[in-house]
Each structure stands twice: as C-alpha cells, then as structure tokens.
C-alpha positions in Angstrom: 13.7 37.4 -10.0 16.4 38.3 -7.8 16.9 41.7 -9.6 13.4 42.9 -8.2 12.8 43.4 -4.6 9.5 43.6 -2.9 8.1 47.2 -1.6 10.1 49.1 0.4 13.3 47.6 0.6 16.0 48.8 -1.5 19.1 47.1 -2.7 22.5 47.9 -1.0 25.3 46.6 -3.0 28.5 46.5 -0.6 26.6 45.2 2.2 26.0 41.5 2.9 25.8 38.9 0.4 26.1 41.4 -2.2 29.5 42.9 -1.3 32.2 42.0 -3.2 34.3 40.4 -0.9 31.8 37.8 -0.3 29.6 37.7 -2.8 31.1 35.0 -4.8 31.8 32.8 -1.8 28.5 32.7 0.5 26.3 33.6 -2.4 26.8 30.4 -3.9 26.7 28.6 -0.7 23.3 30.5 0.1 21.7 28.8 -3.1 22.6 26.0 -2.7 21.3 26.1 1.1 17.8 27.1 -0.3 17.6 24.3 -3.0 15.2 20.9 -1.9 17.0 18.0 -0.8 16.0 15.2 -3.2 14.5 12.6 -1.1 16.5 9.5 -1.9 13.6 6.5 -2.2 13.6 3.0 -2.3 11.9 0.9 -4.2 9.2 -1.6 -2.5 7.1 -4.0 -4.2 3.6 -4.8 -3.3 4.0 -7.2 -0.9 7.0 -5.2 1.0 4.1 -2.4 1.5 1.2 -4.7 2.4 3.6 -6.4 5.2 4.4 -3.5 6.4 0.9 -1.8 7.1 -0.3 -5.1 8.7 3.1 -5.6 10.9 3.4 -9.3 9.6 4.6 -11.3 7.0 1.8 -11.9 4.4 3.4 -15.2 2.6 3.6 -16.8 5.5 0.4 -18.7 7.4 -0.6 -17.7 10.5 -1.5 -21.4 12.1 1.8 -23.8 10.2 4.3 -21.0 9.4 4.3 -22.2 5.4 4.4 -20.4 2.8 1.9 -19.2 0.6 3.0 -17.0 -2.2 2.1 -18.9 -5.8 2.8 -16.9 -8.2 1.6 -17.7 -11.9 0.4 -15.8 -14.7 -3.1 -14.4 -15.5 -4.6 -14.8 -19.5 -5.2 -11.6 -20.4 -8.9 -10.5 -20.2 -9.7 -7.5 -22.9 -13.6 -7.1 -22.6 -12.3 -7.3 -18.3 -12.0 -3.0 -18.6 -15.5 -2.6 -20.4 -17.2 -4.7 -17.6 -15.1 -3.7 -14.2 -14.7 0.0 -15.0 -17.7 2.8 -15.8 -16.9 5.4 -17.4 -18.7 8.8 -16.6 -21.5 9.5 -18.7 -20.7 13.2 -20.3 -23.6 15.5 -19.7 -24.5 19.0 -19.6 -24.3 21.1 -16.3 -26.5 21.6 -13.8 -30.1 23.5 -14.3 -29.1 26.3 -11.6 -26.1 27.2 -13.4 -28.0 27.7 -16.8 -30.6 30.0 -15.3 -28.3 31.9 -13.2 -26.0 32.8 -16.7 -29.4 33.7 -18.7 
C-alpha cells in the first residue's frame, strides 16, 4: 500500500526517501527499522515456571532440604475426558433475541 497516500498529502518524488540519490540506501534501511523484532524465547518447563512464581525451589522440602521430585508414568485413563470435562450443551438463543427479530 505504499503507492496510496492518505488525504491530503501528495507524493513528491525527489524529496526524501524517495529521491534518487537515497532511495535505494535509507529506504531499505527504513524497512527494515519498521519490521518487529522477533522476541528470542526460551524454553521453560513446568517446574522452571512454578519455581519461579513462588520464588523457591519446588523439589526441594522446606523442613530437610531433600528432594521430592518422583517422576513415574500415569496408565492412561480414556473414559478420564468424559468424566472431568463438560461439554456445553448446544441450545437455541435467548427468548429476547427471538422476539426482538419477529
């Protein structure tokens, strides 16, 4: 879109950015000035994130200093989705917006 300009302004070719002494130069480098920075992130696990909002290692006991982490596997559970999560019952929508289309 940088052919059309808003109302009112009007394009002036050998001024500026658009001259052609500079154009190919600090055009390029005015792009690239107006691009987002990708945010370089690092990976945390679960753990990493939970010790960090509480300020303290979570492995570790609070009274002996041992720790804690067991790690093991869980069976899998396949009736665990149809008990633990309710789905929304689909329904029509509400009375006032029937009458008010009527």
């Amino acid at each position: 879109m940088q052919h059309i300009l808003p109302r009112g302004f009007q394009r002036i070719r050998y001024y500026g950015l658009m001259s052609g002494a500079c154009r190919h130069n600090k055009y390029k480098k005015a792009l690239a000035l107006l691009q987002p920075h990708a945010v370089q992130r690092r990976m945390r696990t679960v753990c990493q994130i939970v010790a960090a909002m509480l300020g303290r290692d979570i492995d570790e006991c609070e009274h002996c200093g041992a720790r804690q982490l067991h790690c093991r596997r869980l069976p899998s559970d396949p009736g665990w989705l149809a008990r633990h999560v309710t789905w929304d019952k689909q329904r029509g929508p509400p009375a006032g917006l029937l009458r008010k289309a009527k």
